[in-house]
MIBAKE-321537 format. One record per atom (N, C-alpha, C): residue in one letter; x, y, z. Coordinates in steps of 0.1 Angstrom, whole numbers, plus 5000, padded with zeros to 4 digits. Example, Ala and Ser with C-alpha at 12.3 -4.5 7.8 and 13.67 -1.06 7.14 Angstrom:
BEGIN
A513249435078/A512349555078/A513249675078/S512849785071/S513749895071/S512950005079/
This chain:
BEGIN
X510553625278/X510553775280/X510353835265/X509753935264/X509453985248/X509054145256/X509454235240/X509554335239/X508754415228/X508954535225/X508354595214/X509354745214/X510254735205/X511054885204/X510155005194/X509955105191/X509855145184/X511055185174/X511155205160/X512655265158/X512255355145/X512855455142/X512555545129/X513555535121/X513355515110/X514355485095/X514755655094/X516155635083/X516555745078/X515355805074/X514655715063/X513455765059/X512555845063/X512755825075/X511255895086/X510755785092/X510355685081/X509455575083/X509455535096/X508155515102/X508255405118/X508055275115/X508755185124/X508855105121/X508255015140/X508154935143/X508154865153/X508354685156/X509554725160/X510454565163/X510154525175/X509754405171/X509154285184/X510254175185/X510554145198/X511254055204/X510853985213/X511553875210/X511353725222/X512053645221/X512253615236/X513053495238/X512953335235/X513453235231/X512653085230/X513353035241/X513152905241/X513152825252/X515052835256/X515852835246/X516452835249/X517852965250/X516653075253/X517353195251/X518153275244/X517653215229/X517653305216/X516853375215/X517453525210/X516353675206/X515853585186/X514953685188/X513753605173/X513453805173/X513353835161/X513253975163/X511653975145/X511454065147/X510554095135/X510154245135/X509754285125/X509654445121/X508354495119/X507854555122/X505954575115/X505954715113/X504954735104/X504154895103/X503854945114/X503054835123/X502254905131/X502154835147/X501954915155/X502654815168/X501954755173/X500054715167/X499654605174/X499454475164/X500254525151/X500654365145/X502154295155/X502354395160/X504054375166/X503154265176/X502254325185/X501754305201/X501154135194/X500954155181/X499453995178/X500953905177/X501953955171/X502753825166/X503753775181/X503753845188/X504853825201/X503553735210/X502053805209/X501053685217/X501153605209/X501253585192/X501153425188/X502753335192/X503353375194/X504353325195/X505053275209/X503953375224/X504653335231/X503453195233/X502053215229/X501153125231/X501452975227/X502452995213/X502652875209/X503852775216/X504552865224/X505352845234/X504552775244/X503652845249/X503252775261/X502752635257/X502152635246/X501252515238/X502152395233/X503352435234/X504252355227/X504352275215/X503552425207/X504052385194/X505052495187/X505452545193/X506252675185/X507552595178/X507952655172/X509452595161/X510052705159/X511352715161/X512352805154/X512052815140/X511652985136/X511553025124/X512652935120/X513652945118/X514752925111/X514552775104/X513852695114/X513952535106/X513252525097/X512152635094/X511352595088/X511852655072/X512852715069/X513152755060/X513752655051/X514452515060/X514752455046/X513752395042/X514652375026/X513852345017/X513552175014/X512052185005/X511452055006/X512451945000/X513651984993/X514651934982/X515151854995/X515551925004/X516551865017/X516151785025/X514151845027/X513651745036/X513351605027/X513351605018/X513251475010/X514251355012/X515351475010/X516551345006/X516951305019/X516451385032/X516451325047/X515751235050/X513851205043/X512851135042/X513350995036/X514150995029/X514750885020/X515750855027/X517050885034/X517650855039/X517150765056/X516150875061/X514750815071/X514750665073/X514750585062/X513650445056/X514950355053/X515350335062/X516450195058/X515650075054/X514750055061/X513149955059/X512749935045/X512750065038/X512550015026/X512949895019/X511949825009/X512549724997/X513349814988/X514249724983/X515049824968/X513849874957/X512249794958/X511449874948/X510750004951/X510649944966/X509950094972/X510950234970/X512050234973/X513150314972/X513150374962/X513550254952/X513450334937/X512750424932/X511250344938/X509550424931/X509650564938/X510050564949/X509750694959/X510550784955/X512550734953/X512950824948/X513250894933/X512150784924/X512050864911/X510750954912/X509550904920/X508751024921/X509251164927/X510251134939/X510951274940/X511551364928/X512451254925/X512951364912/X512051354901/X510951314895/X510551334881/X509151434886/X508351444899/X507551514903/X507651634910/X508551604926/X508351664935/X509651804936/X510651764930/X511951834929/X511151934921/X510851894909/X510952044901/X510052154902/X508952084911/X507552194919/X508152234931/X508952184937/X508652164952/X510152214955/X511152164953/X512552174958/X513052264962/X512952384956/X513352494962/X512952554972/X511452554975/X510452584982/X511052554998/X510852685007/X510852605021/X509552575027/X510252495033/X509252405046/X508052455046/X508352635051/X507352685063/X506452775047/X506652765033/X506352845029/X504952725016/X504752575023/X504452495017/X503152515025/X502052535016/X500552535021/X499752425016/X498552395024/X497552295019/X497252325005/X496652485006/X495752524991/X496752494975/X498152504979/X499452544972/X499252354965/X499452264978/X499452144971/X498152084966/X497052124968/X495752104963/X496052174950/X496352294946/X496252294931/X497052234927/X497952184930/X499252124920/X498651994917/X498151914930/X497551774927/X496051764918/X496051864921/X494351864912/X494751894895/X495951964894/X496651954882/X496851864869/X497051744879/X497451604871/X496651544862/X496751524851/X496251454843/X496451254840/X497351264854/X497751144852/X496451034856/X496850904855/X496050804865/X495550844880/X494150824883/X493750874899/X495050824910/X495650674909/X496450584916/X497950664915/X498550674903/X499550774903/X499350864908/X498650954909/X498251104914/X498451064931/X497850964932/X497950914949/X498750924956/X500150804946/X501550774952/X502250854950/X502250994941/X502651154939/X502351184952/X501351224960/X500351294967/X501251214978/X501151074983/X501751024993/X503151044996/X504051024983/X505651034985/X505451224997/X504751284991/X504951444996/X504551495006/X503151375011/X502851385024/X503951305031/X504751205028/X505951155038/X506751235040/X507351345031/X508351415031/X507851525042/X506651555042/X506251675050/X505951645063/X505751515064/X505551405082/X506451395085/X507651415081/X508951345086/X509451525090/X509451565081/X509651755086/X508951805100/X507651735106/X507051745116/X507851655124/X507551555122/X508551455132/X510051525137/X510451575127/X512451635127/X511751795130/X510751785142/X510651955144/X510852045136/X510252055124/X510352135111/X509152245108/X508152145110/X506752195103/X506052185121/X504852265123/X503752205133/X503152115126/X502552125119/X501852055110/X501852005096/X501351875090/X501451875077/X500351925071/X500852035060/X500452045049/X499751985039/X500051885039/X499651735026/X498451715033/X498051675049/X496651625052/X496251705048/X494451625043/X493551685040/X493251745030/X494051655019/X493951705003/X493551604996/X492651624987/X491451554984/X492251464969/X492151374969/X492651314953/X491951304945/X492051254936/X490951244918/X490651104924/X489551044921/X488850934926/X488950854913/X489650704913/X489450614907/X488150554904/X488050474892/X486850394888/X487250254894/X486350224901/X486150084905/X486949964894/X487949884888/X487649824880/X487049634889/X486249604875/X485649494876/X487049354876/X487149354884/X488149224890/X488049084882/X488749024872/X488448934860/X488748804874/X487948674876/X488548564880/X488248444870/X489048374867/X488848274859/X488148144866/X487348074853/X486847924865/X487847804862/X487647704865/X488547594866/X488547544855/X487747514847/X488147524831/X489047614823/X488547744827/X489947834824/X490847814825/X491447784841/X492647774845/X493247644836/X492747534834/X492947414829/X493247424813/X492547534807/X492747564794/X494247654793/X494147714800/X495647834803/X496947724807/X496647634812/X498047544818/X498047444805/X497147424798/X497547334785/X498147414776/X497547554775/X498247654767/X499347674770/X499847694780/X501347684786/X502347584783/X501947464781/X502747394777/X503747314788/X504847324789/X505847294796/X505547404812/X505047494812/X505147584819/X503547574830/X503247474827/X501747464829/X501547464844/X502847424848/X502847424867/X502847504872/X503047614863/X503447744872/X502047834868/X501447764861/X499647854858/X499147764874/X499247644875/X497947604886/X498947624899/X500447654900/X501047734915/X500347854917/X500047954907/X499848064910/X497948094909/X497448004901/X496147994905/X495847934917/X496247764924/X495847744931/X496347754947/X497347844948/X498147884956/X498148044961/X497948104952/X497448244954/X499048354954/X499948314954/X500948374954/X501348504946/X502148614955/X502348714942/X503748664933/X503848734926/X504748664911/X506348654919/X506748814926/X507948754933/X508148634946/X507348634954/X507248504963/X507248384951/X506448374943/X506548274936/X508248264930/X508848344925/X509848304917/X511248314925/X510748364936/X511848324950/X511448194960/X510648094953/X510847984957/X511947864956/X512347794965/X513547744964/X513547584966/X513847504965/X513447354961/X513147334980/X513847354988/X513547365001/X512447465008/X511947485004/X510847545005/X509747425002/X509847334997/X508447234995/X508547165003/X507547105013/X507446985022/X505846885014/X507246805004/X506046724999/X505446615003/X505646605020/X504746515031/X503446575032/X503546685039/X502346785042/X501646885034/X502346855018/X501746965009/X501747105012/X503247125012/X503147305018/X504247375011/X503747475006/X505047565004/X505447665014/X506647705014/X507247835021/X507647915020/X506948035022/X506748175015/X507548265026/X508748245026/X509648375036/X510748475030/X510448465012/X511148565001/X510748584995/X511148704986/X510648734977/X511548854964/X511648794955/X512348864946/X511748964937/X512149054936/X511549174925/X512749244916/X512149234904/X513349304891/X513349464895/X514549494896/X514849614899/X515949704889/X516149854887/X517349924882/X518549884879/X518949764887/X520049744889/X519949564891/X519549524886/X519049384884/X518049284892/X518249204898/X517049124909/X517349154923/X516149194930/X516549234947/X515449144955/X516349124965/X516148984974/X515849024983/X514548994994/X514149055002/X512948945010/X512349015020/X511248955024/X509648965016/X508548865019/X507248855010/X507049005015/X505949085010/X505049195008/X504349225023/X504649275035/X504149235046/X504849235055/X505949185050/X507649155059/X507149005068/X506348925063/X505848835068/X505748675066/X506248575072/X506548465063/X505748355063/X504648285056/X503848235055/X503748065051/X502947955049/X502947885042/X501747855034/X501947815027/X500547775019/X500447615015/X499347555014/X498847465009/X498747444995/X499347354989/X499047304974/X497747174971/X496947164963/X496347064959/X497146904954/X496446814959/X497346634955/X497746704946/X496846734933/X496946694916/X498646734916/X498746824925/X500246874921/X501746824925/X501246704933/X502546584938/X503146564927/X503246524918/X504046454902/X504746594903/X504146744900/X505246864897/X505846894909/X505846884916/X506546914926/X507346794932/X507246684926/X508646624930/X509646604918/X508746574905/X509446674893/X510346784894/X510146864904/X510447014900/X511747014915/X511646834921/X512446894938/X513846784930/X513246714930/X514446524927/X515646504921/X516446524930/X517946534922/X518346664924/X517646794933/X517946914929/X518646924946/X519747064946/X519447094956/X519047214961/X518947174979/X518047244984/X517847414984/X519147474977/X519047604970/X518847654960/X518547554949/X518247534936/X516747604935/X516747694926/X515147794923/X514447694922/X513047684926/X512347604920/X511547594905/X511647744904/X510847754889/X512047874886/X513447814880/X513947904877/X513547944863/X514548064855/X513748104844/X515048044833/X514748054820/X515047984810/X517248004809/X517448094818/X518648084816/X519448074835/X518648004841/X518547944852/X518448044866/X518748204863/X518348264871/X516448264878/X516748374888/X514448394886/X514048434874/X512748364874/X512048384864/X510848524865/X511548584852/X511048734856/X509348714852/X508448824852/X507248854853/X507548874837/X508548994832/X507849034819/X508648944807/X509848884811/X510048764806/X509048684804/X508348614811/X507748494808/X506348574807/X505948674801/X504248694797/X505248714780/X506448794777/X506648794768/X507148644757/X507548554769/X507948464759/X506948354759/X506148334769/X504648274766/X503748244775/X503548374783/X502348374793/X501248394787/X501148574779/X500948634772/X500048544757/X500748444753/X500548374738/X499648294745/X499848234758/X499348124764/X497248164770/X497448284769/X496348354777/X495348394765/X496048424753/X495248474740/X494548284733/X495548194734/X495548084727/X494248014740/X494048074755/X492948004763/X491748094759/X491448184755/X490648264752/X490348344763/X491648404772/X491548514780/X492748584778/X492748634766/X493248754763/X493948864773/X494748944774/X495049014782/X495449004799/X495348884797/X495148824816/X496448854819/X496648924829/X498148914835/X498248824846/X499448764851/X500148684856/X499148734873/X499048844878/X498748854891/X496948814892/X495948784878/X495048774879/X494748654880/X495848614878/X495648454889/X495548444902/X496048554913/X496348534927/X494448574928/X494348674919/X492648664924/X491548574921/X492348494911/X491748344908/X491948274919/X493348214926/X493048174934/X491948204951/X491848314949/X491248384958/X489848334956/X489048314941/X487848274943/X487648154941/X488948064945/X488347904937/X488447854952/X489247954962/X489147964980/X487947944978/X487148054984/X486648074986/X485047974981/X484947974971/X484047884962/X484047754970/X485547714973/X485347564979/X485147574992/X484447694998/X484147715012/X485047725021/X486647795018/X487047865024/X486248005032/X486748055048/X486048165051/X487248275047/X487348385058/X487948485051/X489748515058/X489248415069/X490848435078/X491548285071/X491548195064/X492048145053/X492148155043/X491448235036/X491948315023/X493148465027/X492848525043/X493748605044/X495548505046/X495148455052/X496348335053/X497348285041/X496348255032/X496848235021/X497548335009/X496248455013/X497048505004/X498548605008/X498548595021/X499748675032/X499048815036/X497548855036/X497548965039/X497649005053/X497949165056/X497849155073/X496749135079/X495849105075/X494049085084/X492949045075/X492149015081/X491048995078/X490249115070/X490249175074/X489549305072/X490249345057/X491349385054/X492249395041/X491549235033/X491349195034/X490749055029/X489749075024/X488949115033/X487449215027/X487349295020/X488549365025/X487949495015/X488649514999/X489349404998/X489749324984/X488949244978/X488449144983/X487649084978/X485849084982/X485749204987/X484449194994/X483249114982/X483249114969/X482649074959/X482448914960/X483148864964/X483748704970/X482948634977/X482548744990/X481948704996/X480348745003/X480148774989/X478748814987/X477448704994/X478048584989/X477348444992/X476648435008/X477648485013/X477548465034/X476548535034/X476448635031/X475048795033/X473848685029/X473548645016/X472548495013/X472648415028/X473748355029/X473648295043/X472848305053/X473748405059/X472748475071/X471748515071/X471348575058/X469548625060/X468848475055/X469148375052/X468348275052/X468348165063/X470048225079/X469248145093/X468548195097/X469048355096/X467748445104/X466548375101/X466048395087/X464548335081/X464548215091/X465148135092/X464947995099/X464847995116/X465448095122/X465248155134/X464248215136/X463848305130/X462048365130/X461548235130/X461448185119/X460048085118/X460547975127/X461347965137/X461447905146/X460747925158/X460748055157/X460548125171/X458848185169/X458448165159/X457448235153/X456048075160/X456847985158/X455947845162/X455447825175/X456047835186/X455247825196/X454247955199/X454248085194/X453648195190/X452148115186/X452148045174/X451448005166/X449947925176/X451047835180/X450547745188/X449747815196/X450347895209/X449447945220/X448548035215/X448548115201/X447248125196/X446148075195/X446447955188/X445347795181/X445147785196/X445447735206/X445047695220/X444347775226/X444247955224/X443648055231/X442448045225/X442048025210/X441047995204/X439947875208/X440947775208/X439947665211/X439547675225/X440047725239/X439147735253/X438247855250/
């Protein structure tokens, strides 16, 4: 049921107040100049009623500060790095633009300039742009918003970078450079692993009958020291190692036990990422003459020494734990450039297959 009073101020002024009832028989009142902005906002409002999207003005008032720290509370799922990353981008980005601001007063145009603002990296600007679109999906979900705000806001477009993979010489030069540490250059080259699955491997984790590792953890350096969790995926995998690597890996199992790190680090905990580039990944990568190489550009090494040995793409997804094929692709679509050569040279072989008895019944139509 909805209404329209007229009412006159001490002032003289007229005024005209619109009312309506919601679903659950609360009055919503509003004031206008004039009485067929009164009549437009009582038809939008009872329309959105029918349509079922209408929302209590009132929710939409709190602010983005509140829906955040509900967004974060939301996500028990989270890893302790996701957590961290999301809740420092709230507070070092989103709080001091955004926090006070309500819900209902957060527009597309409002966050397109802010994002288009950044001077930062295209990829930063992204995970800015995403933390804010979660905060504002979760406000729709918790009947806050009709809609998000955040869709449909364009980001600063990164540059492709050129993907370094090393060849087997490389790798072989980088594991002599390593020194002592040399097993842990051809684990992560020929194995494909990211650095925490790797350094949350555990001596029980190797089955050195069937040459396999087992990839169902993964450790990452965090605020508050090392956080234990599942691989990247929430997914638990095994992988294949090459013979050459029987001698390290019973080396690295014999006499140990079966909860013992496998590649712990120099003071027997995991062995961190910026640890060992500092104390001689890093020296090990300048002394092979690939300078600069970080520890993860081996997992794309392994990806092309896959592939090269005629691996397809649902074994390299396998290997490297991704969720699909497709994510495989579109990581490495460069990889597998070779197959496209493939195919268009059975086709060729299919035509000119098919192209032959063609030939034939020609030459025979000639000669009668």
């Amino acid at each position: 049921m909805a209404s329209i009073c007229k009412r006159v101020l001490k002032s003289g002024t007229v005024t005209w107040q619109a009312r309506y009832f919601d679903r659950e028989r609360r009055a919503h009142y509003q004031n206008f100049p004039r009485k067929i902005d009164a009549q437009r906002w009582i038809d939008q409002q009872t329309a959105d009623q029918v349509t079922g999207i209408w929302i209590d003005p009132k929710r939409t008032r709190g602010t983005v500060a509140a829906e955040a720290a509900a967004w974060i509370d939301a996500h028990p799922d989270w890893s302790q790095k996701t957590r961290e990353r999301n809740e420092n981008i709230v507070k070092v980005h989103i709080t001091p633009r955004w926090g006070s601001v309500a819900l209902g007063d957060v527009t597309t145009e409002a966050i397109q300039e802010w994002i288009s603002g950044y001077e930062l990296a295209p990829a930063t600007v992204r995970k800015i742009g995403t933390v804010m679109s979660g905060i504002l999906g979760h406000a729709v979900v918790a009947n806050r918003l009709v809609v998000n705000p955040a869709k449909g806001v364009a980001y600063p477009r990164a540059e492709p970078r050129r993907r370094r993979y090393l060849s087997v010489g490389q790798v072989e030069d980088l594991a002599r450079a390593a020194g002592p540490w040399g097993d842990v250059i051809h684990v992560l080259a020929y194995c494909g692993l990211r650095w925490g699955e790797f350094a949350a491997l555990k001596v029980e984790d190797v089955d050195l009958g069937r040459r396999r590792l087992r990839v169902d953890e993964s450790v990452t350096n965090v605020e508050k020291g090392m956080a234990w969790g599942l691989p990247k995926g929430r997914t638990s995998r095994t992988v294949a190692y090459p013979p050459f690597l029987d001698r390290a890996m019973r080396d690295r199992t014999d006499g140990r036990r079966p909860e013992d790190l496998l590649f712990p680090g120099e003071r027997g905990g995991p062995l961190r990422n910026a640890s060992a580039r500092g104390s001689w990944f890093d020296a090990a990568a300048k002394a092979a003459g690939v300078e600069g190489l970080t520890p993860h550009e081996l997992r794309h090494t392994a990806a092309s020494l896959a592939v090269a040995a005629g691996a397809d793409v649902k074994v390299v997804q396998n290997m490297l734990g991704h969720k699909s094929a497709a994510m495989t692709l579109d990581v490495y679509s460069d990889l597998f450039d070779a197959d496209l050569d493939q195919v268009a040279d059975r086709m060729e072989a299919i035509r000119a297959a098919a192209m032959k008895p063609a030939k034939r019944r020609r030459r025979g139509g000639k000669r009668s």
